[in-house]
C-alpha positions as CSV (number, residue, x, y, z in Angstrom):
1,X,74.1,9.4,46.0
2,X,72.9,12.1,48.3
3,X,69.1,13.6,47.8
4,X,66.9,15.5,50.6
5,X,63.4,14.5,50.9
6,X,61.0,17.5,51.3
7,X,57.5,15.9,50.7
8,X,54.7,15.4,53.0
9,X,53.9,11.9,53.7
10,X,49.9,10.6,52.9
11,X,50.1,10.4,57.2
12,X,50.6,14.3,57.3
13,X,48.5,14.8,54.5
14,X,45.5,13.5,56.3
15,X,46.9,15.5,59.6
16,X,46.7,18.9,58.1
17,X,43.0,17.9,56.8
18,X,42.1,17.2,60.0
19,X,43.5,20.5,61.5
20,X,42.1,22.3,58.6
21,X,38.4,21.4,58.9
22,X,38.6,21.2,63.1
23,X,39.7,24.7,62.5
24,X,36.6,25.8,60.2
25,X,34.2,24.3,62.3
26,X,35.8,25.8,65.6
27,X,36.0,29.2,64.3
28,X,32.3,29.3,62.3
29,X,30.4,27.8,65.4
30,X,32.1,27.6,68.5
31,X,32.8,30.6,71.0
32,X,31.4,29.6,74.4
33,X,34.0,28.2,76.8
34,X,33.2,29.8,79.8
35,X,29.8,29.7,82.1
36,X,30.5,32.9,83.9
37,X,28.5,35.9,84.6
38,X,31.5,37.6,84.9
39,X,32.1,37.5,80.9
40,X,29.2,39.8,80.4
41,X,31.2,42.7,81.0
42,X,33.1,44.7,78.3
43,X,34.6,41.8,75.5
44,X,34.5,39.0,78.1
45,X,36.3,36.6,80.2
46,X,40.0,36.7,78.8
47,X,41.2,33.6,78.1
48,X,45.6,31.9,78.6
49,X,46.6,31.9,75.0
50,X,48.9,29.0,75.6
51,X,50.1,25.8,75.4
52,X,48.6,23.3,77.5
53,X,52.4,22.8,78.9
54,X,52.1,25.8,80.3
55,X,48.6,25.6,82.0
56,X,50.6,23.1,84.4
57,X,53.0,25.9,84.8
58,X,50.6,28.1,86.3
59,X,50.3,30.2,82.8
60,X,54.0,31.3,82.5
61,X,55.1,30.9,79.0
62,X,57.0,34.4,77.7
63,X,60.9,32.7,78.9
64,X,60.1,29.2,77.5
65,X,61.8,27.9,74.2
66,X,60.7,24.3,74.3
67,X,62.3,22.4,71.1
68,X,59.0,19.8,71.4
69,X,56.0,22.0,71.2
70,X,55.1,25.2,69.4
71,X,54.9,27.9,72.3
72,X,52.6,30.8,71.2
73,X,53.0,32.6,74.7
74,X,56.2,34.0,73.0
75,X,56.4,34.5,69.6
76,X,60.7,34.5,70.0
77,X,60.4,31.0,71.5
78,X,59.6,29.0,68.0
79,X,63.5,29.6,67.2
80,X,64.4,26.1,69.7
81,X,62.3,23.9,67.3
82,X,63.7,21.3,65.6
83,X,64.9,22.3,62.0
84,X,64.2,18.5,60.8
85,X,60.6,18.5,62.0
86,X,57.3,19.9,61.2
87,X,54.9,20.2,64.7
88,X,51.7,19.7,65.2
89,X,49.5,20.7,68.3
90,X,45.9,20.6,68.8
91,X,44.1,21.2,72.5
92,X,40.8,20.7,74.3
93,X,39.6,22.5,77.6
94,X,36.9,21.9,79.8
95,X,35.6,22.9,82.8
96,X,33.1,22.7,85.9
97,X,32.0,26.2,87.6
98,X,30.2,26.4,91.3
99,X,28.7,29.5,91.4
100,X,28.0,31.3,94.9
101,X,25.3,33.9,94.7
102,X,23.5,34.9,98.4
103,X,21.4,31.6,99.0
104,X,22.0,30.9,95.3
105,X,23.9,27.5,94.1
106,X,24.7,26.4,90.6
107,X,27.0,24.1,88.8
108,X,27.4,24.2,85.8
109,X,29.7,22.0,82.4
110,X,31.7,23.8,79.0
111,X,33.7,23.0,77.1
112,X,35.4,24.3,73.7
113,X,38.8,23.9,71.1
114,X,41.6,25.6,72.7
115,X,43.5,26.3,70.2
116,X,45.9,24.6,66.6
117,X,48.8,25.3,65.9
118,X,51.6,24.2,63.2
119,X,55.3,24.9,62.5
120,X,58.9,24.3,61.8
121,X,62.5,26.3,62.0
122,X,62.7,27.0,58.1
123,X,66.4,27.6,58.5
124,X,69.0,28.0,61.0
125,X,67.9,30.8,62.0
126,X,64.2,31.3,60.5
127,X,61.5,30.2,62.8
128,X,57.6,30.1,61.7
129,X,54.4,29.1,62.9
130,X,50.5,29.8,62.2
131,X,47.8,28.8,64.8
132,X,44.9,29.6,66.3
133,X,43.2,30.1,70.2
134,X,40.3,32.6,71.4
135,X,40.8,35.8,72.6
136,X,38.2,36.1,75.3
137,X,34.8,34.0,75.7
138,X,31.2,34.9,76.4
139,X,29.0,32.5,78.1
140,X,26.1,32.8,81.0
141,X,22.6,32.5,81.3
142,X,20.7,33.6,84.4
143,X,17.6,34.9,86.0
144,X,16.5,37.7,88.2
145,X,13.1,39.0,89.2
146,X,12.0,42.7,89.0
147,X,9.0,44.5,90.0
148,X,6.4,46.0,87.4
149,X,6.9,50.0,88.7
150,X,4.4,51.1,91.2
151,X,3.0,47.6,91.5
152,X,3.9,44.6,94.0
153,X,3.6,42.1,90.7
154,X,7.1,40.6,89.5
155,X,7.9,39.2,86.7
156,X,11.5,37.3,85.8
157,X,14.0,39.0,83.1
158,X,16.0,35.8,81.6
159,X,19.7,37.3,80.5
160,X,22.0,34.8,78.7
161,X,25.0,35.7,76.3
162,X,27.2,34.1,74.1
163,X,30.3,34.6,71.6
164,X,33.5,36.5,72.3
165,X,37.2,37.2,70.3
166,X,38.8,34.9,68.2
167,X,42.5,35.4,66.9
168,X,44.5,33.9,64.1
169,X,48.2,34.4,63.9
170,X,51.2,34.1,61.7
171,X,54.4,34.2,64.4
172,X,58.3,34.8,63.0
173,X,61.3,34.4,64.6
174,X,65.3,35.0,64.0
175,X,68.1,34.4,65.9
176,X,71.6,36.1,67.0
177,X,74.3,35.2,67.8
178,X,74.7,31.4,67.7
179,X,70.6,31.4,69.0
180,X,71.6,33.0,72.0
181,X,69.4,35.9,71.4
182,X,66.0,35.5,69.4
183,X,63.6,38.0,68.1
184,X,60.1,37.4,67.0
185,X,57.0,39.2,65.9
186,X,53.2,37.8,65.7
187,X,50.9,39.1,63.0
188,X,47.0,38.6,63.5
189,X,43.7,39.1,63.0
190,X,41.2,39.3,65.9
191,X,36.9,38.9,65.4
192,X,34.1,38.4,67.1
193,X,30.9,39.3,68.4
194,X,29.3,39.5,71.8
195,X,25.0,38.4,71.8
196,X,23.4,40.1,74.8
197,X,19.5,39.0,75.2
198,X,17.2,40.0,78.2
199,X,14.0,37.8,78.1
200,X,11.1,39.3,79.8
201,X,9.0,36.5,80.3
202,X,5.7,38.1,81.4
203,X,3.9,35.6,80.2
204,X,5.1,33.5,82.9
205,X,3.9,36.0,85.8
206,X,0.9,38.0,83.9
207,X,-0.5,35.9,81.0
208,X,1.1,38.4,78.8
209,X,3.6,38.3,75.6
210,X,7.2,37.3,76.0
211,X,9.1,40.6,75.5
212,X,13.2,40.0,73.7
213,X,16.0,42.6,73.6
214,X,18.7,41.5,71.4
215,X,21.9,43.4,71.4
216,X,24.9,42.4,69.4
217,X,28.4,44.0,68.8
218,X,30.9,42.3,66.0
219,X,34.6,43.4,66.3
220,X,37.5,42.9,64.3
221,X,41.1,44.0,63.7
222,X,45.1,43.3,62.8
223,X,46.6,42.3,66.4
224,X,50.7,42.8,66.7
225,X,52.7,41.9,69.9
226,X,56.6,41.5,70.1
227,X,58.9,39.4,71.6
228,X,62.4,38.5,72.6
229,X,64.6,35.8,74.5
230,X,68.0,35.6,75.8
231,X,70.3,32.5,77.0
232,X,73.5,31.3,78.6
233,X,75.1,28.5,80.4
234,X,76.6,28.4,83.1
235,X,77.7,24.5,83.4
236,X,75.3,22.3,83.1
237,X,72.9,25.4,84.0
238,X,70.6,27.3,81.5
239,X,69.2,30.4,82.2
240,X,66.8,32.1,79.8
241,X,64.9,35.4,79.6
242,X,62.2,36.5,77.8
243,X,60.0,40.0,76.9
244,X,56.8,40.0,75.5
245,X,54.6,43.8,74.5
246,X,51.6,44.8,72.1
247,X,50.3,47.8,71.8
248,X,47.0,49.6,72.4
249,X,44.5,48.1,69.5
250,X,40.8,49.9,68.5
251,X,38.4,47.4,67.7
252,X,36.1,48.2,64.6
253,X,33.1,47.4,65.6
254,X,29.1,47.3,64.3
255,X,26.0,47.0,66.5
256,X,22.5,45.8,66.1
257,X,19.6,46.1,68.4
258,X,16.5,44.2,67.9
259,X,13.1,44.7,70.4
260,X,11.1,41.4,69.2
261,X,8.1,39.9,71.3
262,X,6.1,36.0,70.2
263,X,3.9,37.8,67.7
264,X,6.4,40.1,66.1
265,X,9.9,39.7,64.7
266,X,11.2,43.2,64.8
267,X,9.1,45.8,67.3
268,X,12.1,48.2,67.6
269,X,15.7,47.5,64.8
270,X,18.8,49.8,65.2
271,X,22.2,49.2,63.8
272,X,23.8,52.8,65.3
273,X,26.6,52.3,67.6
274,X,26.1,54.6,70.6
275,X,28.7,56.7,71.1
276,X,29.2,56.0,74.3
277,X,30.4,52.4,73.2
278,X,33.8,51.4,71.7
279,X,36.2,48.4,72.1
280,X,39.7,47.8,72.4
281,X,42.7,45.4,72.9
282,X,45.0,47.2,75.7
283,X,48.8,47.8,75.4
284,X,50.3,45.0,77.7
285,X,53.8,43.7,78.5
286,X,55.8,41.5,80.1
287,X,58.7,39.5,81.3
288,X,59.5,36.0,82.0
289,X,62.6,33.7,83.1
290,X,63.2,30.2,83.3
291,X,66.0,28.2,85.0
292,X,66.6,24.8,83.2
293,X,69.3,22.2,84.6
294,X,68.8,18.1,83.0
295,X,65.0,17.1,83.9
296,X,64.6,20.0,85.7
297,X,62.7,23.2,85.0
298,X,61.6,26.1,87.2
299,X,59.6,29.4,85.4
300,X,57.9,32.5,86.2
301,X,55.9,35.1,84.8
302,X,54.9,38.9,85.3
303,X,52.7,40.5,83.1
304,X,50.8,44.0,82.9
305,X,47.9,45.1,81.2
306,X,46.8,49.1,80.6
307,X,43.4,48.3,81.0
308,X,42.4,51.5,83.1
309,X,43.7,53.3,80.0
310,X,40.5,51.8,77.7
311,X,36.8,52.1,78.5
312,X,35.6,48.4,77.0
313,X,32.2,48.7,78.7
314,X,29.1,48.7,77.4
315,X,26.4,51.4,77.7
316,X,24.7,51.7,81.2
317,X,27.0,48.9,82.7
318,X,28.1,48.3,86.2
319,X,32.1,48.2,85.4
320,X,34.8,49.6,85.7
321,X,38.3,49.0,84.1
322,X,41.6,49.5,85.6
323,X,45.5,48.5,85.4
324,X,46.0,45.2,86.3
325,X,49.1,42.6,86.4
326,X,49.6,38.7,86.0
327,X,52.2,36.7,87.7
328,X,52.2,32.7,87.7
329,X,55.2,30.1,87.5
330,X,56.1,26.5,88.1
331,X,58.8,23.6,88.1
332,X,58.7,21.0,86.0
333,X,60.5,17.6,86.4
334,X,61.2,13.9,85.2
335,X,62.9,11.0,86.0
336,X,63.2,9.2,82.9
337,X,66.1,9.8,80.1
338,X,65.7,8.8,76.5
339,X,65.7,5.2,75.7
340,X,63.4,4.8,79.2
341,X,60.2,3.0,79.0
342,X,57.3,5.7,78.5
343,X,56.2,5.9,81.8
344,X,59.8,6.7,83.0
345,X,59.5,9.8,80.6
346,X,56.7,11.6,81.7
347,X,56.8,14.8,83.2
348,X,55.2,16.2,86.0
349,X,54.2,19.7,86.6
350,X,53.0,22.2,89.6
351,X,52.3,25.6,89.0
352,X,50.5,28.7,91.0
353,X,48.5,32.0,89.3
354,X,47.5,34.8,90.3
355,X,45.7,37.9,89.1
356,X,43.7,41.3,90.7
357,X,40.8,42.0,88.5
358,X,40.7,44.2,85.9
359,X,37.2,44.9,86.0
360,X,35.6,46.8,89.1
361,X,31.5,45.2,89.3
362,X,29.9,47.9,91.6
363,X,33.1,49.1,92.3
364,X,34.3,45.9,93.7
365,X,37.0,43.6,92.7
366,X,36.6,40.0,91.4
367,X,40.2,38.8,91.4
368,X,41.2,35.0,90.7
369,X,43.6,32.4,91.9
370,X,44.7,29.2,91.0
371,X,46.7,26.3,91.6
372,X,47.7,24.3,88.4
373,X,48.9,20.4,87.7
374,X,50.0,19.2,84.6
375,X,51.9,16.3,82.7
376,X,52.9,14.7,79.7
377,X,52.5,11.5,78.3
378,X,55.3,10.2,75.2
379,X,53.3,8.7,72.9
380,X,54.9,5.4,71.1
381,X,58.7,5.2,69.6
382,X,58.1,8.8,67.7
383,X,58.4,11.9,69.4
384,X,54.5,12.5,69.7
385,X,52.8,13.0,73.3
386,X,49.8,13.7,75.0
387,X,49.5,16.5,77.6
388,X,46.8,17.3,80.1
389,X,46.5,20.3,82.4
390,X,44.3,20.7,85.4
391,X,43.4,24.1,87.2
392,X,41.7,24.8,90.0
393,X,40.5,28.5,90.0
394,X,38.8,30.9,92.4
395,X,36.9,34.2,90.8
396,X,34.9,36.6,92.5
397,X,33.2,37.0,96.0
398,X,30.2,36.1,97.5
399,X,29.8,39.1,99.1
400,X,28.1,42.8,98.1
401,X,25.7,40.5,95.9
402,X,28.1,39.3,93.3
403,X,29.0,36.0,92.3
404,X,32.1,33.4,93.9
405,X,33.3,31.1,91.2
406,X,34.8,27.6,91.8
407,X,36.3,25.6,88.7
408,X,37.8,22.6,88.0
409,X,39.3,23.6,84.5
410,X,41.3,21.0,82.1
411,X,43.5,21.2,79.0
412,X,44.2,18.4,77.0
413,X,46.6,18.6,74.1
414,X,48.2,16.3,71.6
415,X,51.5,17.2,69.7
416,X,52.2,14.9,66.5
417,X,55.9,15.9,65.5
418,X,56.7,14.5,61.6
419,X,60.5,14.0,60.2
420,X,60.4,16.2,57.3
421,X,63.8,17.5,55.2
422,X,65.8,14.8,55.9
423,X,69.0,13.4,54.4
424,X,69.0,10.0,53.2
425,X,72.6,8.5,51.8
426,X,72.4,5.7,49.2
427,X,75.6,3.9,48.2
């Protein structure tokens, strides 16, 4: 007798929980996962929607079509999945800034979720997943002194900010051709808000009241990007190219401005955007390719984003936007073979990123750099593992009195991979 088993076990059950309220709880209350002045500029510091695999790969992801992790860097790529197995990812990232100002030092620690995912290949040729992972991040808190006007008296201004984009997406995926060729499409929803508050704290310098300027933007729209691989052997050679593009996105968007000092909630309330101010998502694409032979693995990325074609900057600030393009790639290897003892089966990654800025601050640049490590770690007899990622990152100058940024940035990531719609034979 033949019957196919398409329940979830009580073990996913109590997975999907998990995920589920992990999820909630990131999305309703945490947004801050960078420490950067940087991010107070237009919607913030953009963050690598990726895999954690691909941190170690120096952020190429758009020609990978791994078959033991979701990859969200292409939404073609879920098509190599396993069509007896539902995945599971869930990531962490952390990181340590230096920041260089003049004669100014500061370190400073954040951390956030980076991102769940979940998935399976629904039929031969049918590939879907649903995830999430921020958009961009919003995160600093400095001070600066200015002088009362026509006086020699100073007093300090306090500016911290918080929040940034969030996005949620359903990815699809069908194959040609014996899987040689895969399409895929993502369809999302992106929101968030950006909190900007300048503290005058005059009570510090002039025994007077604490003055607080509260300005806050909420976005929100339906993201779309495309995608596409392409295969072939050659011997025991694989070769594997991949397209990613989205297209130029509005941001609906509502303001509030609130003037408050310690006596008084509300001195000064509007909720009118200025019309100076609007938000968008830019049109971006880009290629990818990957060269795969037994443990082997070497991939690279190019990417461009039309950001000179978008304004994206507040009223009154310092910024600029412009074209810019991304380009990382790695090799990954292993020694091991299945059946090996675990630590025979972990893989090691290298990886190298960079990226000119896309922002001008006072008309100077504040590119970044990095050099990326990674591995991962089989967990047990199943197919489950544990990845980390480590990036080292330069942002910014010292020089022309902005900022130089040093970080030590990690990624940690499990993947829990469950046998589902399986075959058992009774006699």
């Amino acid at each position: 007798m033949n019957y196919t088993t398409t329940t979830m076990t009580g073990k996913t059950n109590k997975i999907l929980s998990l995920l589920f309220i992990i999820l909630i709880g990131n999305v309703a209350f945490a947004q801050n996962s960078t420490v950067s002045p940087y991010s107070m500029y237009g919607i913030g510091l953009l963050t690598h929607r990726e895999h954690a695999t691909s941190a170690g790969l120096g952020h190429a992801s758009i020609a990978l079509a791994p078959k033991d992790y979701i990859n969200i860097g292409n939404p073609a790529a879920i098509n190599n999945l396993d069509s007896t197995t539902f995945y599971f990812n869930i990531q962490l990232s952390g990181l340590r800034t230096r920041l260089k100002a003049d004669y100014e030092r500061a370190s400073l620690v954040s951390g956030n979720i980076d991102g769940i995912t979940m998935g399976c290949r629904v039929t031969k040729w049918w590939g879907l997943a649903i995830g999430y992972a921020p958009y961009s991040s919003v995160g600093y808190n400095y001070r600066e002194k200015r002088y009362i006007y026509g006086s020699n008296s100073q007093y300090i201004i306090k500016q911290t900010g918080s929040g940034g984009m969030q996005h949620a997406f359903l990815n699809n995926a069908i194959s040609f051709f014996n899987k040689h060729l895969s399409l895929g499409a993502s369809v999302g929803a992106m929101w968030g808000s950006f909190n900007r508050k300048e503290t005058a704290l005059f009570s510090d310098a002039l025994d007077g009241e604490n003055i607080y300027n509260l300005k806050k933007y909420t976005c929100n729209n339906l993201y779309l990007e495309y995608g596409l691989q392409f295969h072939f052997n050659i011997g025991e050679n694989n070769f594997r190219f991949g397209g990613v593009y989205n297209n130029k996105r509005k941001l609906l968007s509502s303001y509030d401005h609130i003037v408050s000092n310690d006596f008084s909630a509300q001195l000064f309330f509007d909720d009118e955007t200025p019309f100076e101010e609007e938000f968008h998502v830019p049109t971006s694409y880009g290629a990818g390719f990957t060269y795969t032979r037994k443990k082997f693995l070497f991939t690279v990325d190019y990417k461009y984003n039309e950001w000179g074609k978008i304004k994206n900057s507040k009223f009154n600030e310092p910024v600029t936007f412009r074209d810019n393009w991304k380009c990382g790639g790695g090799i990954q290897f292993s020694a091991g073979k299945d059946g090996d003892p675990f630590y025979k089966r972990i893989q090691y990654r290298i990886g190298y990123y960079m990226s000119p800025s896309y922002m001008l601050v006072h008309r100077h640049e504040i590119n970044e750099q990095a050099v990326t490590l990674g591995m991962t770690v089989p967990m047990g007899r199943f197919s489950n593992s544990f990845i980390i990622a480590y990036e080292y990152l330069k942002r910014g100058q010292e020089n022309f009195g902005l900022i130089e940024e040093k970080s030590h940035n990690i990624k940690v990531a499990f993947n829990i991979r469950e046998g589902w719609f399986k075959k058992h034979k009774f006699d």
